[in-house]
Chimera marker file (.cmm) of the C-alpha trace (Angstrom):
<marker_set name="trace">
<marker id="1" x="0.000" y="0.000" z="0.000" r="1" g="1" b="0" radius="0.5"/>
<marker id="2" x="2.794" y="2.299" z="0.842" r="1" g="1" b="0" radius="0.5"/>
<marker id="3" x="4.387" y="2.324" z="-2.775" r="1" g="1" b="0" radius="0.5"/>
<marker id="4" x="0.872" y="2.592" z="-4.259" r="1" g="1" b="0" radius="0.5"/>
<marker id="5" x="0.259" y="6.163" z="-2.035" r="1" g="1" b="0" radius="0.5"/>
<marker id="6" x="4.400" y="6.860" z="-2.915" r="1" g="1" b="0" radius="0.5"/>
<marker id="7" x="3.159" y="7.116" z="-6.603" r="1" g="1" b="0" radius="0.5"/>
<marker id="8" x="-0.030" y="9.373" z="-6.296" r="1" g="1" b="0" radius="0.5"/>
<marker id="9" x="2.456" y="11.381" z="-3.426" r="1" g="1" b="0" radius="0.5"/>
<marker id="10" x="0.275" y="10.612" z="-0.832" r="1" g="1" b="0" radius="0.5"/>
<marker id="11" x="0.105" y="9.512" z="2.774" r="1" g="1" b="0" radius="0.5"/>
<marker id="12" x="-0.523" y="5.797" z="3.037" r="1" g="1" b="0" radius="0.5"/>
<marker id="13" x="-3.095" y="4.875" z="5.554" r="1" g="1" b="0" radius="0.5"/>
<marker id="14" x="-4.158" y="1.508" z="7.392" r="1" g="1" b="0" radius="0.5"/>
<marker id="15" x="-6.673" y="-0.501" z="7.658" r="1" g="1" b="0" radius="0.5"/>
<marker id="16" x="-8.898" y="1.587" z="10.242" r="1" g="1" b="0" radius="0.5"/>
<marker id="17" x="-10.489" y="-1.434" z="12.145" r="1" g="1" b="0" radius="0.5"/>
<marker id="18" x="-13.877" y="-1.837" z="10.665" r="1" g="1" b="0" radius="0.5"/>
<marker id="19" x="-15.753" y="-1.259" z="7.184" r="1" g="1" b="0" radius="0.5"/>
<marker id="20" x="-15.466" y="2.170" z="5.637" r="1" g="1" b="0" radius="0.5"/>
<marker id="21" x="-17.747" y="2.375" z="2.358" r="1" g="1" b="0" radius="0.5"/>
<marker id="22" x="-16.626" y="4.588" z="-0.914" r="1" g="1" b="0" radius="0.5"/>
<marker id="23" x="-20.088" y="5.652" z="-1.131" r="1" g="1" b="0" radius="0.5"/>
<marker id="24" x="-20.278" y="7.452" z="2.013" r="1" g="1" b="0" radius="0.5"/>
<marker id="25" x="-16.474" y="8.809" z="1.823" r="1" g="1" b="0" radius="0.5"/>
<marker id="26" x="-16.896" y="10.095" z="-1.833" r="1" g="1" b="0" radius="0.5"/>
<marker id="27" x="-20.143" y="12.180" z="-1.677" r="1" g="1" b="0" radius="0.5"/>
<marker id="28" x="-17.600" y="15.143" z="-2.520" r="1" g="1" b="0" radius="0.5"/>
<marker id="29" x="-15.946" y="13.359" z="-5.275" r="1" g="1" b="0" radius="0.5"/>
<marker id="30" x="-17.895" y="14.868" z="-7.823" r="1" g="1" b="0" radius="0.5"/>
<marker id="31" x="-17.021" y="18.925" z="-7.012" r="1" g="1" b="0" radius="0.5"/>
<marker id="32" x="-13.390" y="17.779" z="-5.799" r="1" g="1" b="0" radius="0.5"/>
<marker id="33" x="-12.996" y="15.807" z="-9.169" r="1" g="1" b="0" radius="0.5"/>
<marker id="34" x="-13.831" y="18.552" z="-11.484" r="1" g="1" b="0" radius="0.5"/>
<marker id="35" x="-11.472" y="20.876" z="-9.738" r="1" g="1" b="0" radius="0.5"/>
<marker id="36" x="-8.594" y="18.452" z="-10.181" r="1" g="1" b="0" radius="0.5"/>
<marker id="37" x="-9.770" y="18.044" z="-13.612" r="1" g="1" b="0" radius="0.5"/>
<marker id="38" x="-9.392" y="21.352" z="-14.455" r="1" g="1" b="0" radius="0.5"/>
<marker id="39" x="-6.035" y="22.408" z="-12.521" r="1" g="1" b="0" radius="0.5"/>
<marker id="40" x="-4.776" y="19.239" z="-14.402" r="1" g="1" b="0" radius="0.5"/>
<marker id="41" x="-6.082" y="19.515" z="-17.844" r="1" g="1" b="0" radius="0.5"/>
<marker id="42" x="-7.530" y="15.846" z="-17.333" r="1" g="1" b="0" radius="0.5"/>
<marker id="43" x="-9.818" y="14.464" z="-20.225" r="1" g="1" b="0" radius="0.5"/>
<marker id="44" x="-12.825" y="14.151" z="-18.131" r="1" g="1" b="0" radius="0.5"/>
<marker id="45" x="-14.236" y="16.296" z="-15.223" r="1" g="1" b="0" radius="0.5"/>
<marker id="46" x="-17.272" y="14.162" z="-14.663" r="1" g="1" b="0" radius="0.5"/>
<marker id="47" x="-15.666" y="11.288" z="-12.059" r="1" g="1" b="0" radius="0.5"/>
<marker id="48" x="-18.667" y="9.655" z="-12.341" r="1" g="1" b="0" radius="0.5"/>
<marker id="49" x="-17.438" y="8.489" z="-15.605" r="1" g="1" b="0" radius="0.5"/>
<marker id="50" x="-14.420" y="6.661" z="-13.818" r="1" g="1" b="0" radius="0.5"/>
<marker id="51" x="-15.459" y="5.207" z="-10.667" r="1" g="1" b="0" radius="0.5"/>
<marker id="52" x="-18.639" y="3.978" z="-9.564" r="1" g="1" b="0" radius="0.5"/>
<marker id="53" x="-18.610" y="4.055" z="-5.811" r="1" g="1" b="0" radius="0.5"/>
<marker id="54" x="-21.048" y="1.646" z="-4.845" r="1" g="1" b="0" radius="0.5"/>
<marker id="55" x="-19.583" y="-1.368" z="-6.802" r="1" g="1" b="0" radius="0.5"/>
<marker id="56" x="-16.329" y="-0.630" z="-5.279" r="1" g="1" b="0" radius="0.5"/>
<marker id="57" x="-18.114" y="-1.267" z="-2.355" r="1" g="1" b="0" radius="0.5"/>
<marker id="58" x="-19.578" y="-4.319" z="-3.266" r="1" g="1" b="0" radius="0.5"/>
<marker id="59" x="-16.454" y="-5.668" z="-4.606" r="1" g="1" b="0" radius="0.5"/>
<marker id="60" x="-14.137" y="-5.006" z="-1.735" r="1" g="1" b="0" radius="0.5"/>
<marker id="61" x="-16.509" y="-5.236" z="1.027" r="1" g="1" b="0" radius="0.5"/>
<marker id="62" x="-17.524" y="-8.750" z="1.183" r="1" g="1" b="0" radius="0.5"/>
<marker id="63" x="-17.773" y="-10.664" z="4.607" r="1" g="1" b="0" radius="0.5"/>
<marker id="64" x="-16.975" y="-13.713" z="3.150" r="1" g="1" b="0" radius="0.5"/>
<marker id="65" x="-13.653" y="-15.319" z="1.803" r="1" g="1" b="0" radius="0.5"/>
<marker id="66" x="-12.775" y="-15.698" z="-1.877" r="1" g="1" b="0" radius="0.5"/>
<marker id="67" x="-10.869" y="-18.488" z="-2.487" r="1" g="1" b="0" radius="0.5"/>
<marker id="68" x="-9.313" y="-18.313" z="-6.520" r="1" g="1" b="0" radius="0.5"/>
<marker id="69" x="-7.190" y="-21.211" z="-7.999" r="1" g="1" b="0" radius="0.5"/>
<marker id="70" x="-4.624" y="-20.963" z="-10.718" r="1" g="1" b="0" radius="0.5"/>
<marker id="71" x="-4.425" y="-24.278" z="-11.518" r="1" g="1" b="0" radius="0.5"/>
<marker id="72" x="-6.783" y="-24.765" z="-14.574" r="1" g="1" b="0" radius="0.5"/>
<marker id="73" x="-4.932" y="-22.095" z="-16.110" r="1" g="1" b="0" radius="0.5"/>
<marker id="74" x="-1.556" y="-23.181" z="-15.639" r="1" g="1" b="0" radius="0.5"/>
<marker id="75" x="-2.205" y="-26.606" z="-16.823" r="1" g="1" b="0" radius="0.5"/>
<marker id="76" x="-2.673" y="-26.013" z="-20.345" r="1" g="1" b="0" radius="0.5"/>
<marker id="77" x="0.736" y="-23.526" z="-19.970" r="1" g="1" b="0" radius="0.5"/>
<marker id="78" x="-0.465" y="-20.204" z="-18.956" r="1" g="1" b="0" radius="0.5"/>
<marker id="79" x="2.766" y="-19.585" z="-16.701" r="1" g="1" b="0" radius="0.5"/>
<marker id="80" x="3.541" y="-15.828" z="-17.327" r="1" g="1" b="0" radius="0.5"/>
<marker id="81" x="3.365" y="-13.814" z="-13.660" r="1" g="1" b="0" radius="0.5"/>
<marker id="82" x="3.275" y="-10.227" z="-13.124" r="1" g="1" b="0" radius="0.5"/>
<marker id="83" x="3.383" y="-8.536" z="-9.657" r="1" g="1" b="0" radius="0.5"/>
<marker id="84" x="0.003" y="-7.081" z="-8.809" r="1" g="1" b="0" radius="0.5"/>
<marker id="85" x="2.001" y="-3.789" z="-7.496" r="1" g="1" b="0" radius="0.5"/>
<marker id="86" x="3.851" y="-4.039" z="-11.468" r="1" g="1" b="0" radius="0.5"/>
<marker id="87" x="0.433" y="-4.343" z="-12.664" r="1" g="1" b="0" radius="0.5"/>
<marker id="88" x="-0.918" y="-1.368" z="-10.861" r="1" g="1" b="0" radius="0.5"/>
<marker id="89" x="1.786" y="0.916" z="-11.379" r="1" g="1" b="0" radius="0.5"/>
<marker id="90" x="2.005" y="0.397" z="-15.323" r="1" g="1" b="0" radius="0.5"/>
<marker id="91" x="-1.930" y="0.899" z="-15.193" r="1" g="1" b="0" radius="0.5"/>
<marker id="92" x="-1.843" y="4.490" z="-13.147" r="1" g="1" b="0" radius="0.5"/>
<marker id="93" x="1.216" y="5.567" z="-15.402" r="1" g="1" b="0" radius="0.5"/>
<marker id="94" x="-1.006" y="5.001" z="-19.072" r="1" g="1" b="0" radius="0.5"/>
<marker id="95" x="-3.881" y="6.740" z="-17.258" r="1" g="1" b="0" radius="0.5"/>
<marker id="96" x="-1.860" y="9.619" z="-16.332" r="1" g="1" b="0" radius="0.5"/>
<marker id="97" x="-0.150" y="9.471" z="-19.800" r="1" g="1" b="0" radius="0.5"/>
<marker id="98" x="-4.223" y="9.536" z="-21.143" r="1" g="1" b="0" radius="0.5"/>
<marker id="99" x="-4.560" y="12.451" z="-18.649" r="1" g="1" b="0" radius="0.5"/>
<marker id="100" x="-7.325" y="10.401" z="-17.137" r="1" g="1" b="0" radius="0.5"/>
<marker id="101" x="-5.623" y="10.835" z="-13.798" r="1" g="1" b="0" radius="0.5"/>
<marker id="102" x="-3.604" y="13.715" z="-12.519" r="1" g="1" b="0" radius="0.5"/>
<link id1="1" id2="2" r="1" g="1" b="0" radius="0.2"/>
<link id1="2" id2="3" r="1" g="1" b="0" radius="0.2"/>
<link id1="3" id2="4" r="1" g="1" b="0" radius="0.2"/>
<link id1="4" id2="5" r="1" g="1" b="0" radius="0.2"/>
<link id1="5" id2="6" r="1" g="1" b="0" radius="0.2"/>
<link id1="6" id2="7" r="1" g="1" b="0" radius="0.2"/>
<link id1="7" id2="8" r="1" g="1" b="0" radius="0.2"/>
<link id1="8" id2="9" r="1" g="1" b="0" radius="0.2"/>
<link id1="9" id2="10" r="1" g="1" b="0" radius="0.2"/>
<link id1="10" id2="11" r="1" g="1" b="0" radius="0.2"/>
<link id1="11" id2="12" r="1" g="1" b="0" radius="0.2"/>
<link id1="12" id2="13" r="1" g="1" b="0" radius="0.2"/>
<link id1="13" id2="14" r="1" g="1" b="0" radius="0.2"/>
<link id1="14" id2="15" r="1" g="1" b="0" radius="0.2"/>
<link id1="15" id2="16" r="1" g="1" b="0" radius="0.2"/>
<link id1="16" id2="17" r="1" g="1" b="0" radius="0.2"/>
<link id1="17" id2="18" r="1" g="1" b="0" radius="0.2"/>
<link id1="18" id2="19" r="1" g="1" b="0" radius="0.2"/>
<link id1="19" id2="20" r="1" g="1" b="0" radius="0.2"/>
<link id1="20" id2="21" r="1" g="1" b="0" radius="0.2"/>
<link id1="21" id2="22" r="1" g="1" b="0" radius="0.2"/>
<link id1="22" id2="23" r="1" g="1" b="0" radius="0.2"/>
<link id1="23" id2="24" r="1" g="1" b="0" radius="0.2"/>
<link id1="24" id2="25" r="1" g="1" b="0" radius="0.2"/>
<link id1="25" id2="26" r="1" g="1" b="0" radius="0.2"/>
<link id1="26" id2="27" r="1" g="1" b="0" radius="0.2"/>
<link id1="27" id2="28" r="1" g="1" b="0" radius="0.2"/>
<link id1="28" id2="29" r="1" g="1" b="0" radius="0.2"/>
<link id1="29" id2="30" r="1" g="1" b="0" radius="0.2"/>
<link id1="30" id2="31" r="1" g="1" b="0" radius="0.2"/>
<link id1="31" id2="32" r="1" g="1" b="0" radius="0.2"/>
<link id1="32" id2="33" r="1" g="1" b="0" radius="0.2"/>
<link id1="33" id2="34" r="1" g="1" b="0" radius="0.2"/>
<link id1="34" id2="35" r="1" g="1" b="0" radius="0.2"/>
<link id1="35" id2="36" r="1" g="1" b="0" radius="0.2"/>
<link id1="36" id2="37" r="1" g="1" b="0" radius="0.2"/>
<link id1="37" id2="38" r="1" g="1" b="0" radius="0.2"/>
<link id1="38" id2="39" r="1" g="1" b="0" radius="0.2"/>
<link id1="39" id2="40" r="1" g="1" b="0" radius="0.2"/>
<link id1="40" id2="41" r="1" g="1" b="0" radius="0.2"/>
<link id1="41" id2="42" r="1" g="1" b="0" radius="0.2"/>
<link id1="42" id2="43" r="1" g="1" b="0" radius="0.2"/>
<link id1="43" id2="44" r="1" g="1" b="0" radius="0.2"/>
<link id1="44" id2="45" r="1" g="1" b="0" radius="0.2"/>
<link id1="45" id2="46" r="1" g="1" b="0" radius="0.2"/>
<link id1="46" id2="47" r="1" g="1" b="0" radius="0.2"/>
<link id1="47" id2="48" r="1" g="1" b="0" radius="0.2"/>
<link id1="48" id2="49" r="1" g="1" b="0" radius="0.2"/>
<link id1="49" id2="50" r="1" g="1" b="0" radius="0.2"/>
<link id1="50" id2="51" r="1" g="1" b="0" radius="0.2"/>
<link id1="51" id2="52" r="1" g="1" b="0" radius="0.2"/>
<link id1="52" id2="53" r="1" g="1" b="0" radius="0.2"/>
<link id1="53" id2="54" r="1" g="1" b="0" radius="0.2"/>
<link id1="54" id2="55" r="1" g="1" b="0" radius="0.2"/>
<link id1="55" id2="56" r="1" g="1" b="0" radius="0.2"/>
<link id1="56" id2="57" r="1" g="1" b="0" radius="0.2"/>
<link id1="57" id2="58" r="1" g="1" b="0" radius="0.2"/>
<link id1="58" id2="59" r="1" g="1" b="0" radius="0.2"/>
<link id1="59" id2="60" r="1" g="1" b="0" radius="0.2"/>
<link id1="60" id2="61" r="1" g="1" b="0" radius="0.2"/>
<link id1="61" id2="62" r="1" g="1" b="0" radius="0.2"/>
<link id1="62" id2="63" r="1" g="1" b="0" radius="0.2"/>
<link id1="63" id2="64" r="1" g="1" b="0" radius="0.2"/>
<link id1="64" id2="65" r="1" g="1" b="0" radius="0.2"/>
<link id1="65" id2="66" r="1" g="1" b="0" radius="0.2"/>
<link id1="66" id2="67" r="1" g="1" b="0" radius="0.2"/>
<link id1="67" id2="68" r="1" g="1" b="0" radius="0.2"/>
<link id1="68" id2="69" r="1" g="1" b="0" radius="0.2"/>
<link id1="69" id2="70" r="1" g="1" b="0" radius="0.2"/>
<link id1="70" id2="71" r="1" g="1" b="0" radius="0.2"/>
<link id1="71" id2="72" r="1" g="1" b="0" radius="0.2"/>
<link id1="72" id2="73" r="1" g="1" b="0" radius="0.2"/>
<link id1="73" id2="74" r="1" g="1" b="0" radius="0.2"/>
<link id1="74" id2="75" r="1" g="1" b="0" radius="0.2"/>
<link id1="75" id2="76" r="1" g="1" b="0" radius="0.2"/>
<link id1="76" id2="77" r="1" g="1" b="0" radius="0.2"/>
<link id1="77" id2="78" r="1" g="1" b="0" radius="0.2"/>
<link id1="78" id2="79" r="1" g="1" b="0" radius="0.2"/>
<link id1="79" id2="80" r="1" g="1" b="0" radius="0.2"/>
<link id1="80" id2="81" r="1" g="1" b="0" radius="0.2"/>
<link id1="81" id2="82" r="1" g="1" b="0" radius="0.2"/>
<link id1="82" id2="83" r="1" g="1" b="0" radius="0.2"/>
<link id1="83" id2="84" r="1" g="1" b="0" radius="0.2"/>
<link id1="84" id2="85" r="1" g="1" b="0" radius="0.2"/>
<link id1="85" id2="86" r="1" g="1" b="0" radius="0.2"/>
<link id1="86" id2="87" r="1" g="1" b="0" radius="0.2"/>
<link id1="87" id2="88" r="1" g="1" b="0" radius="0.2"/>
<link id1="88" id2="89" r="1" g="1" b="0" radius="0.2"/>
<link id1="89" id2="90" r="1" g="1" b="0" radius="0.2"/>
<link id1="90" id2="91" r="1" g="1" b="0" radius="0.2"/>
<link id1="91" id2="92" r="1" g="1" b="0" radius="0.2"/>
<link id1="92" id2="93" r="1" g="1" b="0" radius="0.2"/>
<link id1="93" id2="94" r="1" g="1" b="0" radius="0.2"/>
<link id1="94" id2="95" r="1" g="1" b="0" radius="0.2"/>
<link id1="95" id2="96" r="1" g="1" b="0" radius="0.2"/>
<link id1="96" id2="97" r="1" g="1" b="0" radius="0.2"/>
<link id1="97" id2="98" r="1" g="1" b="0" radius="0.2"/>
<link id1="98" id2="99" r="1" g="1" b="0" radius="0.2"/>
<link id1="99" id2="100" r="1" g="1" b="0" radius="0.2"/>
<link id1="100" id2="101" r="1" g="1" b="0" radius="0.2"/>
<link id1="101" id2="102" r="1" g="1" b="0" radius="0.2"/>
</marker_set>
């Protein structure tokens, strides 16, 4: 977590202890947003376009376990790796090269 806040240049914060929804955190997402937008010359100044709070939510917030297995897929020879912290940095860097994010 602390080399994905290094990137955007922000303070990396833990886990506070209990569930803390998107939803209710980003209700001033929208004006915030279009500020950064503009003071970055970002393609879009609607975030609603980029993020969609509530499935966030749903995604991350489950109470129950998700269990994933790799082995169907590496049977047949799909091998290849890539970190997920590779994977998220090369991500953030095309959107900010798209000017999607500042």
């Amino acid at each position: 977590m602390a080399k994905l806040a290094q990137f955007f240049e922000v303070d990396a914060v833990g886990y506070p202890g209990q569930k803390a929804p998107l939803e209710q955190q980003m209700t001033n997402a929208a004006t915030e947003w279009k500020a950064l937008a503009e003071k970055y010359r970002l393609r879009s100044s609607k975030v609603e376009e980029l993020a969609s709070w509530w499935h966030t939510d749903a995604d991350l917030g489950r109470e129950i376990e998700c269990f994933t297995d790799m082995t169907k897929s590496r049977e047949p020879g799909f091998s290849e790796y890539k970190s997920t912290l590779r994977s998220f940095l090369e991500l953030f860097e095309r959107l900010r090269a798209d000017r999607i994010i500042p």
